[in-house]
C-alpha positions as YAML, in Angstrom:
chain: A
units: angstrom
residues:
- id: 1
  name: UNK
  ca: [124.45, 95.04, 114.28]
- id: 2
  name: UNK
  ca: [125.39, 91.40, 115.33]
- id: 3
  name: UNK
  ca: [129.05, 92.39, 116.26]
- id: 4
  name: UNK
  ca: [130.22, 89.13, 118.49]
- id: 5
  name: UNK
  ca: [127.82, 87.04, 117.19]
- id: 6
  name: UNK
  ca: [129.30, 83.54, 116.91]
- id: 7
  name: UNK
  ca: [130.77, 82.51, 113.71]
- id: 8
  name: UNK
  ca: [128.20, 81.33, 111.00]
- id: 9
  name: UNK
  ca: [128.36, 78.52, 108.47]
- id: 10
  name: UNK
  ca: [127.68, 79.28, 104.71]
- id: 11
  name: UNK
  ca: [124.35, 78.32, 103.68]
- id: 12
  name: UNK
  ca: [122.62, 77.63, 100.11]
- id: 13
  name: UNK
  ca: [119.07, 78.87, 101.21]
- id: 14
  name: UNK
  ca: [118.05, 81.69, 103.23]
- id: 15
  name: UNK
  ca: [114.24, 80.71, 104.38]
- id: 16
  name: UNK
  ca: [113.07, 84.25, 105.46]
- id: 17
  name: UNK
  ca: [110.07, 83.84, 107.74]
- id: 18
  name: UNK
  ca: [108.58, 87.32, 109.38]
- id: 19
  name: UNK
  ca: [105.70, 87.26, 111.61]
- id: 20
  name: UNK
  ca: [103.63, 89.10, 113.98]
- id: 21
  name: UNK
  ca: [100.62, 87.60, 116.28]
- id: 22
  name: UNK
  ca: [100.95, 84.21, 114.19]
- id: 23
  name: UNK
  ca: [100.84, 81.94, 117.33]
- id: 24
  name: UNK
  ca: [98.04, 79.82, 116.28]
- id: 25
  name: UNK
  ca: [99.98, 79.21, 112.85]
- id: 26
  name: UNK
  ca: [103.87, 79.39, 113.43]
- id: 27
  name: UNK
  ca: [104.64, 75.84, 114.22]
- id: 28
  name: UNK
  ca: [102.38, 74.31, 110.76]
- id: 29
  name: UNK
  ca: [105.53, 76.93, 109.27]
- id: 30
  name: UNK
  ca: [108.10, 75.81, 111.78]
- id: 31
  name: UNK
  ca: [107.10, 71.89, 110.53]
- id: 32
  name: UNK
  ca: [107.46, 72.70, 106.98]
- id: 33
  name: UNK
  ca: [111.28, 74.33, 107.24]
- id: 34
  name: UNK
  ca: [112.74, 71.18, 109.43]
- id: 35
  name: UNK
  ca: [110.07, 68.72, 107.19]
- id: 36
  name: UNK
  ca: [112.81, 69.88, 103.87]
- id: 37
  name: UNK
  ca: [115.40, 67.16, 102.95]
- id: 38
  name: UNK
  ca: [118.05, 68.12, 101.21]
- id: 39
  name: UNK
  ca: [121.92, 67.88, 100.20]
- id: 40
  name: UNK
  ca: [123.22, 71.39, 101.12]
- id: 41
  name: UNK
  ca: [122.39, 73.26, 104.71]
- id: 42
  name: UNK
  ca: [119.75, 75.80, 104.97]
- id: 43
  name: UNK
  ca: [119.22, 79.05, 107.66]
- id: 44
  name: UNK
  ca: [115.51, 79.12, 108.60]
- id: 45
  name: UNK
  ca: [115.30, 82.90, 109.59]
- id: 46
  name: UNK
  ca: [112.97, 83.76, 111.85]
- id: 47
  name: UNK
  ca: [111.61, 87.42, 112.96]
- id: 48
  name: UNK
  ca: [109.20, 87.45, 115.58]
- id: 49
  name: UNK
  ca: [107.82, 91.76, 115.14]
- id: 50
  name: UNK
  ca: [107.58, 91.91, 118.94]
- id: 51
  name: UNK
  ca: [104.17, 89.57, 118.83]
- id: 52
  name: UNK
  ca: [101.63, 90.68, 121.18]
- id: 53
  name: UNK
  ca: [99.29, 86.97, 121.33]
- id: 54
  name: UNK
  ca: [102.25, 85.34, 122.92]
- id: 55
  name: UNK
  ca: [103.92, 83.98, 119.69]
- id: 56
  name: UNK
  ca: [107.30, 84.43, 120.82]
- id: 57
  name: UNK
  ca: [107.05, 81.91, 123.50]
- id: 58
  name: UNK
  ca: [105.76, 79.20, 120.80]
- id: 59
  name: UNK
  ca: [108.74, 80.03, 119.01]
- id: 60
  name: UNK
  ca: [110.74, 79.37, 122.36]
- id: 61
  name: UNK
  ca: [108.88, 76.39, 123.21]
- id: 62
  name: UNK
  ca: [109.85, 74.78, 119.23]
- id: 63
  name: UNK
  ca: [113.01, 75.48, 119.60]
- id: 64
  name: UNK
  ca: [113.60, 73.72, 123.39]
- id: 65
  name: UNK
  ca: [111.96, 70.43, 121.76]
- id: 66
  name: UNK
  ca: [113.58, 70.56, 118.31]
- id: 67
  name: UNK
  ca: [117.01, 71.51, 119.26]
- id: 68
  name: UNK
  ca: [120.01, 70.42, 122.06]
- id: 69
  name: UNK
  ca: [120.05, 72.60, 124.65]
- id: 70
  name: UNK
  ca: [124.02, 72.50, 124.39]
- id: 71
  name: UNK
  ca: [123.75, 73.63, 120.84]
- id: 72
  name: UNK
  ca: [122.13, 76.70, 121.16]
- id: 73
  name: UNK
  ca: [123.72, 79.94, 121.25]
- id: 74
  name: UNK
  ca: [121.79, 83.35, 122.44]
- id: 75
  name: UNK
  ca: [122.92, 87.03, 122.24]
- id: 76
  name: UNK
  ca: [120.92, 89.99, 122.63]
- id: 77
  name: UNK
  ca: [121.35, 93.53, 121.11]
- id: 78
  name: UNK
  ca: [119.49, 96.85, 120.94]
- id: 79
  name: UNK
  ca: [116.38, 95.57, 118.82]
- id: 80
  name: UNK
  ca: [115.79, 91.61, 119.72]
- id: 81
  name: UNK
  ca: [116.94, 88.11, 121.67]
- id: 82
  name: UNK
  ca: [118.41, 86.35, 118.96]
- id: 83
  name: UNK
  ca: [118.62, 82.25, 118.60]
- id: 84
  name: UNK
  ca: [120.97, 79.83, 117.10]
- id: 85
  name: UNK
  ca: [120.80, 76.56, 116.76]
- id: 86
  name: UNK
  ca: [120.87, 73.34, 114.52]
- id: 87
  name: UNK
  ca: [117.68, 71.38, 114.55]
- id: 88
  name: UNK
  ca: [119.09, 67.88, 116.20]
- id: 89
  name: UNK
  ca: [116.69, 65.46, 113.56]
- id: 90
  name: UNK
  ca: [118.24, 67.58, 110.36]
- id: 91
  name: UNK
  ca: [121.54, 68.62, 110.50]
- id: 92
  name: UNK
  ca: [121.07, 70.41, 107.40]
- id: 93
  name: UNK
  ca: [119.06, 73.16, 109.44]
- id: 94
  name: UNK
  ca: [119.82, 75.68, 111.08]
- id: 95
  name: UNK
  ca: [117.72, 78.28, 113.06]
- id: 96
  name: UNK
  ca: [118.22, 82.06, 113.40]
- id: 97
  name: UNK
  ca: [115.65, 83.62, 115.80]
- id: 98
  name: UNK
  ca: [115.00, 87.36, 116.18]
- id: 99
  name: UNK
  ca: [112.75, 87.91, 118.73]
- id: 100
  name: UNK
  ca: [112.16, 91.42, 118.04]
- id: 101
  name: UNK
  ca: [111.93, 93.50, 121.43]
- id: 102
  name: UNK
  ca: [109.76, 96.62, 119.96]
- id: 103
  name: UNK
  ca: [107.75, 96.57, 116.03]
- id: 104
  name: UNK
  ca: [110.09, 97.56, 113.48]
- id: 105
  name: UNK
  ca: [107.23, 97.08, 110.73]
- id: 106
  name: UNK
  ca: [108.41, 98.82, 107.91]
- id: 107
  name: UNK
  ca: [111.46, 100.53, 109.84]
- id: 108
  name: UNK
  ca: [115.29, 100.12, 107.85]
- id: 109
  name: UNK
  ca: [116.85, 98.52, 110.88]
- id: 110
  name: UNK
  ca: [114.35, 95.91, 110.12]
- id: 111
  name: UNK
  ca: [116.23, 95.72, 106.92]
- id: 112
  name: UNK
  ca: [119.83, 95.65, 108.20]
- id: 113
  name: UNK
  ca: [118.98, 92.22, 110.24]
- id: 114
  name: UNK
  ca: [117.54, 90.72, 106.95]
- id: 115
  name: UNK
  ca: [121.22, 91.84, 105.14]
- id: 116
  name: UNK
  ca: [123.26, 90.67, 107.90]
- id: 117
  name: UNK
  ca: [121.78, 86.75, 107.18]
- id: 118
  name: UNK
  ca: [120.93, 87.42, 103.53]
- id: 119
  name: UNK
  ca: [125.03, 87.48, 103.18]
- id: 120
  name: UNK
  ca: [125.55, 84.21, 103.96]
- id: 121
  name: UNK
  ca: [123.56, 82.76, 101.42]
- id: 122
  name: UNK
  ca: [122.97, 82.00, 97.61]
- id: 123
  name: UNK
  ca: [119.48, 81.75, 97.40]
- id: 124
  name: UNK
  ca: [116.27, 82.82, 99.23]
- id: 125
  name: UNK
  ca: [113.05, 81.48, 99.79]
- id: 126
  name: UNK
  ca: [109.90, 83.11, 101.20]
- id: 127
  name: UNK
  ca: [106.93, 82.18, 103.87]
- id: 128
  name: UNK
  ca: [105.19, 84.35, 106.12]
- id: 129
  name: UNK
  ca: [104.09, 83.00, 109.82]
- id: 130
  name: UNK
  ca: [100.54, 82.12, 108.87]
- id: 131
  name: UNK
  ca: [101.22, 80.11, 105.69]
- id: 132
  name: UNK
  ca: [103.28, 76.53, 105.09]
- id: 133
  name: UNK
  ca: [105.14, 74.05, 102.68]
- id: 134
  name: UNK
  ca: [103.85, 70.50, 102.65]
- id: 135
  name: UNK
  ca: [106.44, 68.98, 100.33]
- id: 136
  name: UNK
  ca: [109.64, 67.81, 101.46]
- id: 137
  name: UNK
  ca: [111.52, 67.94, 98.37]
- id: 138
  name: UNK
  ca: [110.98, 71.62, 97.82]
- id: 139
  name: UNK
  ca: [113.92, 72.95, 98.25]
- id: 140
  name: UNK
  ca: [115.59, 70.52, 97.24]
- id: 141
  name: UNK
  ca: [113.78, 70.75, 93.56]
- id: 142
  name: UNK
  ca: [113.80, 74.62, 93.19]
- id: 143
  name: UNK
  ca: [117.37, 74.78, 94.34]
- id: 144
  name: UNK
  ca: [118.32, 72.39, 91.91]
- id: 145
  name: UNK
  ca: [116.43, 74.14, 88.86]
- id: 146
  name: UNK
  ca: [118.42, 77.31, 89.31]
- id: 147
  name: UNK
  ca: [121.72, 74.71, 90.05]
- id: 148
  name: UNK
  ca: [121.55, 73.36, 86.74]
- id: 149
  name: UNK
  ca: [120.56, 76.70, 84.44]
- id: 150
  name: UNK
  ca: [122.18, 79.65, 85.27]
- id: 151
  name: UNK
  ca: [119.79, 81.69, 83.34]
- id: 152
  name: UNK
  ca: [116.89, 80.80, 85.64]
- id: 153
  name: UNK
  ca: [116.24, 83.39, 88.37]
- id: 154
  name: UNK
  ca: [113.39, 82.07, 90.21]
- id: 155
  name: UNK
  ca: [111.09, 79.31, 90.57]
- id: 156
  name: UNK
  ca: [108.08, 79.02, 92.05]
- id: 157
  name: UNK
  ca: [105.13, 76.52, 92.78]
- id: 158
  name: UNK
  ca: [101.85, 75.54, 92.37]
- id: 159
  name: UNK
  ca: [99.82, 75.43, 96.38]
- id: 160
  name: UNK
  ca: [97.05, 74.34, 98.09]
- id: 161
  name: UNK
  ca: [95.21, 76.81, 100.12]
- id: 162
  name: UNK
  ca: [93.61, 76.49, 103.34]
- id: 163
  name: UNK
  ca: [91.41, 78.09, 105.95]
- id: 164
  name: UNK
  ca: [92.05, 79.57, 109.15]
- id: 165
  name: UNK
  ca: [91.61, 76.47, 110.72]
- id: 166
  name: UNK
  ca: [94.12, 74.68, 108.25]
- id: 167
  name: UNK
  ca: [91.65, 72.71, 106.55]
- id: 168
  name: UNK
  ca: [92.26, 72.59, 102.86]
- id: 169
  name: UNK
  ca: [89.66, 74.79, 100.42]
- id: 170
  name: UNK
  ca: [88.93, 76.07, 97.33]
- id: 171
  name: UNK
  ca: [89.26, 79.62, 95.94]
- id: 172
  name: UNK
  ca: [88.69, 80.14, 92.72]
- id: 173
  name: UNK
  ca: [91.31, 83.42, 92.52]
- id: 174
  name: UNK
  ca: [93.70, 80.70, 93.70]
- id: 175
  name: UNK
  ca: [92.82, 78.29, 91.48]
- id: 176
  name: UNK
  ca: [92.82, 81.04, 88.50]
- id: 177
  name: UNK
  ca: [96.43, 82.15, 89.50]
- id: 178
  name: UNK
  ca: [97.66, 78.55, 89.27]
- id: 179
  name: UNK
  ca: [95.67, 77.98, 85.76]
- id: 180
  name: UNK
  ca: [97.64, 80.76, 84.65]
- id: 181
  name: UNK
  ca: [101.32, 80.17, 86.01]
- id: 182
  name: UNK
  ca: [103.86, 79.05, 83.22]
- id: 183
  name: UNK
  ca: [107.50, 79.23, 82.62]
- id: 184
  name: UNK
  ca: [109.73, 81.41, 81.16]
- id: 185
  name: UNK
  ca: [109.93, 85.32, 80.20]
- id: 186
  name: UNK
  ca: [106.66, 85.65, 82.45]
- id: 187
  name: UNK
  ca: [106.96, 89.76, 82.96]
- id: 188
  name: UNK
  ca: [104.02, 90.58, 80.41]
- id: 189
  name: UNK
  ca: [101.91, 88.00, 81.96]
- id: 190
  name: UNK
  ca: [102.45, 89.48, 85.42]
- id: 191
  name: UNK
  ca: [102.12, 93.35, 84.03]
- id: 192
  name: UNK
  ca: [98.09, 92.13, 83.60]
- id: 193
  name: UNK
  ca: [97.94, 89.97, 87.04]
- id: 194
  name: UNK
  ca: [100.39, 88.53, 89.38]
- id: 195
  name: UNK
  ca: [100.31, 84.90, 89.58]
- id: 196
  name: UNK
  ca: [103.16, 84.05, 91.82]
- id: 197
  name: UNK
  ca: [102.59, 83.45, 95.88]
- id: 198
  name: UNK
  ca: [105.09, 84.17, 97.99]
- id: 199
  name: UNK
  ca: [105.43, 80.88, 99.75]
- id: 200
  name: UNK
  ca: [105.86, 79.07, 96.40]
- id: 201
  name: UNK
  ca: [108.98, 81.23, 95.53]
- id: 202
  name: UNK
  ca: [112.97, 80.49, 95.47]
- id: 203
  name: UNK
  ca: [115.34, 83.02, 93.76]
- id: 204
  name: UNK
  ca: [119.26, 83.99, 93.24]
- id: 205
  name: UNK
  ca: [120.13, 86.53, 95.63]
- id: 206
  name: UNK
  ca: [122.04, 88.23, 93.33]
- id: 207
  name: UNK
  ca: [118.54, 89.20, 91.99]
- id: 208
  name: UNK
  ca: [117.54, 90.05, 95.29]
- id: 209
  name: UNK
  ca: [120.37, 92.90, 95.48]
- id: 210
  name: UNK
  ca: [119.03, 94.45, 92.22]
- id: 211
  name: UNK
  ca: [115.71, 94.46, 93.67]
- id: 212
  name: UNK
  ca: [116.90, 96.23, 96.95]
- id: 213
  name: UNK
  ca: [118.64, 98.96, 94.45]
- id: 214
  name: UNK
  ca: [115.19, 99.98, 93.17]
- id: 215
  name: UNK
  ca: [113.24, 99.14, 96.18]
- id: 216
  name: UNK
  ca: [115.49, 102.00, 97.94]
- id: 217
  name: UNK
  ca: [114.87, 104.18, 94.49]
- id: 218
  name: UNK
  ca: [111.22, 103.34, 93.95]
- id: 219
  name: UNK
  ca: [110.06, 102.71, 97.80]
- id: 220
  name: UNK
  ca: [107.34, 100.28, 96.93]
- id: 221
  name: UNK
  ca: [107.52, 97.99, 99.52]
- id: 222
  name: UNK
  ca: [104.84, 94.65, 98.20]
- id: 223
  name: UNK
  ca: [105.67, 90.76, 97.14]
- id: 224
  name: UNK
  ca: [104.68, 91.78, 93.66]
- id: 225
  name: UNK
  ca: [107.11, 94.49, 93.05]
- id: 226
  name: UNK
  ca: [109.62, 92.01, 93.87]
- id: 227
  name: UNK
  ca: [108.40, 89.36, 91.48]
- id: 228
  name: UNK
  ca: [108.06, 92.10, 88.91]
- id: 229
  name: UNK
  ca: [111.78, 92.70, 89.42]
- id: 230
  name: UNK
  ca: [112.46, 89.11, 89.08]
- id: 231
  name: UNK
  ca: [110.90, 88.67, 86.31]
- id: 232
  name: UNK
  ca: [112.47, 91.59, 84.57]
- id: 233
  name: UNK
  ca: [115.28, 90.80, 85.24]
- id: 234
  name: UNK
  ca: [115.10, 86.79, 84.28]
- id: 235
  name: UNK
  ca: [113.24, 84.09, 83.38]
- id: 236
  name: UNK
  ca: [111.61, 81.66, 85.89]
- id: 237
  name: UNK
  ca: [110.82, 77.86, 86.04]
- id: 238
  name: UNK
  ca: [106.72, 77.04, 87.32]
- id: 239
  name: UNK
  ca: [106.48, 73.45, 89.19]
- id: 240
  name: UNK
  ca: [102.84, 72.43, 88.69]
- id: 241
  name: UNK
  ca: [103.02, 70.57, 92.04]
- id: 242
  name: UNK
  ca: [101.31, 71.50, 95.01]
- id: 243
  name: UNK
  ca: [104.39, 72.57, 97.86]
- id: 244
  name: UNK
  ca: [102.97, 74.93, 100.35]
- id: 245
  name: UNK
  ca: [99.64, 75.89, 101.51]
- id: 246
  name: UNK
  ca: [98.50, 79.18, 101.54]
- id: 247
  name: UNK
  ca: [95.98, 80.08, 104.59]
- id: 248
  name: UNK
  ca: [93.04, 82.70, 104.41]
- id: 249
  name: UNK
  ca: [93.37, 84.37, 107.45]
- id: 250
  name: UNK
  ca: [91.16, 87.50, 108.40]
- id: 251
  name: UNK
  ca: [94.54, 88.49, 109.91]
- id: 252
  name: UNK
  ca: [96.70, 88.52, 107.05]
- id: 253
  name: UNK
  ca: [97.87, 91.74, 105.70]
- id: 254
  name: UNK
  ca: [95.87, 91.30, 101.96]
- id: 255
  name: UNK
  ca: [92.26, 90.04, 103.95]
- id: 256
  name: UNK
  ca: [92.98, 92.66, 106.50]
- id: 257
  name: UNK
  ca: [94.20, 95.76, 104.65]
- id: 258
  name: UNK
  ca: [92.83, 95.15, 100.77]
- id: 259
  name: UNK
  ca: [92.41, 98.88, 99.69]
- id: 260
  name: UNK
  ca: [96.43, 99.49, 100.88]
- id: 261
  name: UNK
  ca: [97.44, 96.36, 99.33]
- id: 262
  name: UNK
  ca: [95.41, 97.51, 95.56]
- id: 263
  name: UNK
  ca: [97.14, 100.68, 96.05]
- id: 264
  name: UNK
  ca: [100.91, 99.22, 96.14]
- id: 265
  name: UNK
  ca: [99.84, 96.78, 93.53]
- id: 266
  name: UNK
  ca: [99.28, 99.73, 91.29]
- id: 267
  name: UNK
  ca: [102.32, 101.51, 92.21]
- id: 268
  name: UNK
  ca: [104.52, 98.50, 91.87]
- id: 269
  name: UNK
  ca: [102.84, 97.60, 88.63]
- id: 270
  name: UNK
  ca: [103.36, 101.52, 87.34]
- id: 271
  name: UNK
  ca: [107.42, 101.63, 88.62]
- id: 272
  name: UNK
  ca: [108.38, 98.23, 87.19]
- id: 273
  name: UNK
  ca: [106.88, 99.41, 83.69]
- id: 274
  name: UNK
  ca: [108.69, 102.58, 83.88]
- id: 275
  name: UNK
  ca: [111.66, 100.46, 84.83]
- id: 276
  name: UNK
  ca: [111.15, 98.33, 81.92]
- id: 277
  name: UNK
  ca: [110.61, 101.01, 79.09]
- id: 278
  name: UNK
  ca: [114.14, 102.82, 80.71]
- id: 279
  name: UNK
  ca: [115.60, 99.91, 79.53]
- id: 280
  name: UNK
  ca: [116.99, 98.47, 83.46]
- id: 281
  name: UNK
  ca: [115.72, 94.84, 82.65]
- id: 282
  name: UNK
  ca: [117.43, 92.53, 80.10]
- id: 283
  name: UNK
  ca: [116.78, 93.24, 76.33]
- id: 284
  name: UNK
  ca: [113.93, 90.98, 74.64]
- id: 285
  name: UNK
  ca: [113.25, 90.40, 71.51]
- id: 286
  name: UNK
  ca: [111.74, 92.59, 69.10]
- id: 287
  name: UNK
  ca: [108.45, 90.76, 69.13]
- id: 288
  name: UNK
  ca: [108.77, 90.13, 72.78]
- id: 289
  name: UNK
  ca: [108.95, 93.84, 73.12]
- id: 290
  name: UNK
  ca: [106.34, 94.92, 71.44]
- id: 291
  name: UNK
  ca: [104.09, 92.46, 73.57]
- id: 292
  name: UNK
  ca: [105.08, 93.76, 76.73]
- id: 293
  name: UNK
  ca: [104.56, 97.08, 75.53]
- id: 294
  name: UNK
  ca: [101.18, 95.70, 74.72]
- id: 295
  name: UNK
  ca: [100.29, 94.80, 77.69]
- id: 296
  name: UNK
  ca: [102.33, 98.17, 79.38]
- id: 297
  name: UNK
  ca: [99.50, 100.30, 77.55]
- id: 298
  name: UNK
  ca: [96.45, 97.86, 78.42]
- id: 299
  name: UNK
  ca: [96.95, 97.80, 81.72]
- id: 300
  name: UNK
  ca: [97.73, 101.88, 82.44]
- id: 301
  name: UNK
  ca: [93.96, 102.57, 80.26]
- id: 302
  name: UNK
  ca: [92.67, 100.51, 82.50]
- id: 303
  name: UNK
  ca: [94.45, 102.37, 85.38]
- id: 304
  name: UNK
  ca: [93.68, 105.41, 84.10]
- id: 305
  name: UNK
  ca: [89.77, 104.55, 83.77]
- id: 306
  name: UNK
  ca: [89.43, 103.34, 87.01]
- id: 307
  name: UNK
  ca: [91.17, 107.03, 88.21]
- id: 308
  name: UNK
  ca: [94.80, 105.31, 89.70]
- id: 309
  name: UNK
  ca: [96.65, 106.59, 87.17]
- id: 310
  name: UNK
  ca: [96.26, 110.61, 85.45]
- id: 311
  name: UNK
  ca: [95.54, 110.86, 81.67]
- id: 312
  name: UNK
  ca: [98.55, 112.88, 82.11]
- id: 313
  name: UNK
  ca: [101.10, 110.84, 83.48]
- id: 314
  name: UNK
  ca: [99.67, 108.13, 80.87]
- id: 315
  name: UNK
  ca: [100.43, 110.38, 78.38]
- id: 316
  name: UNK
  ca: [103.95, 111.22, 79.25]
- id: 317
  name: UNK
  ca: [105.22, 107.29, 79.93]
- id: 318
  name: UNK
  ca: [103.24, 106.88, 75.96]
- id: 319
  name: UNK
  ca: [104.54, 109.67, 74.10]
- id: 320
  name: UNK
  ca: [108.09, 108.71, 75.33]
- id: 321
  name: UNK
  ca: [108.87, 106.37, 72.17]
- id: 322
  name: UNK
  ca: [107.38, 105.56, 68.48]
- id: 323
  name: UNK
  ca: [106.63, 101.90, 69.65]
- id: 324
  name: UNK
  ca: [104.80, 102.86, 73.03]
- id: 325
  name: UNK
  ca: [102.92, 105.27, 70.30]
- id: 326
  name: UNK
  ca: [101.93, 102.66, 68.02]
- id: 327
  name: UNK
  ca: [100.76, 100.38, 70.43]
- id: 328
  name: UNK
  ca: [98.40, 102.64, 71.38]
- id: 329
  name: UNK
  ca: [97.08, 102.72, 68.64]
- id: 330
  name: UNK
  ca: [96.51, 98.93, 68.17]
- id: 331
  name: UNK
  ca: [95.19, 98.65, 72.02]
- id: 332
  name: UNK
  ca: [93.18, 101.77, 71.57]
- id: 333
  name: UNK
  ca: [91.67, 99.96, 68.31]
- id: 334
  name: UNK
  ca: [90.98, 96.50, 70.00]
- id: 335
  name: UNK
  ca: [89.03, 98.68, 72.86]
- id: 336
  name: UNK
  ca: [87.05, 100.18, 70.73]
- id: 337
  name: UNK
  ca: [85.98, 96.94, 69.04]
- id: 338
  name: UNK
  ca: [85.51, 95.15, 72.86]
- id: 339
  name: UNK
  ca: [83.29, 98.34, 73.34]
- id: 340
  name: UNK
  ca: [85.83, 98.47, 76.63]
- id: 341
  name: UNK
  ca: [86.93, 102.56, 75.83]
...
């Protein structure tokens, strides 16, 4: 798609940054990619989704102030102007721009840009238009987690959270997600609530390509599938420091679009478990197993109470071992005691 694109450095990080009618917020995101110091270069990766409140001129304007106008190299194709350019106060980023000429929300060739630069890196953080990072060393300490122990495949922070306005607030959901972040072989924890924010989160690309494989298998297209995946497929490092800021914007696709977001939830939560019990992430312990399991058959009840999830298709993912069978029985027992059956 980028055939005679200028040649392109290798990069450790891959900040992916996609946004659509962000104006009022871009450049508190812009500020907290150039604000990272670190000892390896970085590709902030920007995709405008053809922006409608003028954001794509802010995006213009940050990149006439923050970089030489000699450095920066422009090429246009079928689906967006495209930018490139180091920042001239850190030469350890660099800027890729895609201006996106028509919404590709949701559309593959959307995807194929996000390969193209993906490629040229080893890892991959995450933050959306409307949210920020606020400490410098970021990076710097999540990169050097994974670095130093190969068997870590993510890491991810605690944040602060903000209002549309950018003034820092309280939430208590936010505050509940941090109180329960912790390290390790997370995946049962997440099965009964997510607790990682995107714009906390750094992981191995090589993760990132297993996730694609059952994101093209599965097509459940939500942050949490993807930390699911993760998190079957490895275990993660927490940093109980504050590093981004995560804004509550009326805009923002969980504020604006709640019952759709549930809905995914559900479905991602419901394909990573059958992923799981197919035996596609690594092998835990026995004990480790039967918790997850555990929490497998808690959480589909529950699904299948609130009507998301068929007493027949519950049945079916159950019945399809002895252990899934037994811990039925102990959840079903526990229930009954809680009075929650």
């Amino acid at each position: 798609m980028l055939t005679g694109f200028p040649p392109k450095g290798r990069y450790k990080v891959l900040i992916k940054c996609c946004t659509y009618n962000q104006s009022k917020y871009i450049t508190d995101a812009l500020k907290g990619f150039v604000m990272q110091q670190t000892n390896f270069p970085f590709l902030a990766y920007v995709v405008d989704d053809a922006s409608t409140d003028g954001e794509q001129e802010v995006i213009k304007g940050w990149i006439n102030e923050h970089c030489n106008p000699n450095d920066v190299l422009e090429y246009d194709n079928e689906f967006a102007h495209i930018i490139m350019s180091k920042d001239k106060d850190n030469a350890n980023c660099t800027y890729a721009i895609h201006l996106l000429k028509k919404n590709l929300y949701g559309k593959p060739e959307k995807m194929t840009i996000h390969n193209f630069w993906r490629e040229q890196c080893e890892y991959e953080a995450i933050c959306e238009g409307d949210d920020f990072w606020i400490d410098e060393k970021k990076l710097q300490k999540q990169v050097n987690i994974m670095d130093n122990n190969p068997n870590i495949g993510f890491v991810y922070t605690a944040f602060e959270t903000a209002n549309k306005d950018g003034e820092f607030t309280k939430y208590d959901w936010c505050e509940e997600r941090m109180e329960r972040s912790c390290s390790g072989d997370i995946f049962e924890k997440l099965i009964d609530h997510n607790m990682v924010l995107t714009l906390t989160i750094c992981f191995r690309k090589t993760l990132y390509d297993k996730y694609l494989e059952f994101l093209k298998k599965y097509l459940v297209s939500i942050d949490y599938f993807l930390f699911l995946v993760l998190a079957g497929l490895s275990k993660g490092i927490y940093i109980d420091e504050k590093m981004g800021c995560y804004r509550i914007n009326s805009n923002g696709l969980v504020q604006s679009s709640r019952e759709r977001v549930n809905a995914l939830c559900n479905k991602a939560l419901i394909v990573s478990s059958k992923i799981y019990l197919n035996g596609d992430f690594f092998e835990r312990s026995f004990k480790e197993d039967l918790k997850i399991r555990k929490a497998i058959v808690t959480k589909f009840l529950r699904l299948v109470k609130s009507n998301v999830m068929t007493k027949s298709e519950f049945f079916k993912i159950v019945s399809s071992s002895f252990k899934m069978i037994c811990m039925l029985g102990v959840v079903s027992v526990e229930m009954l005691k809680k009075k929650v059956l």
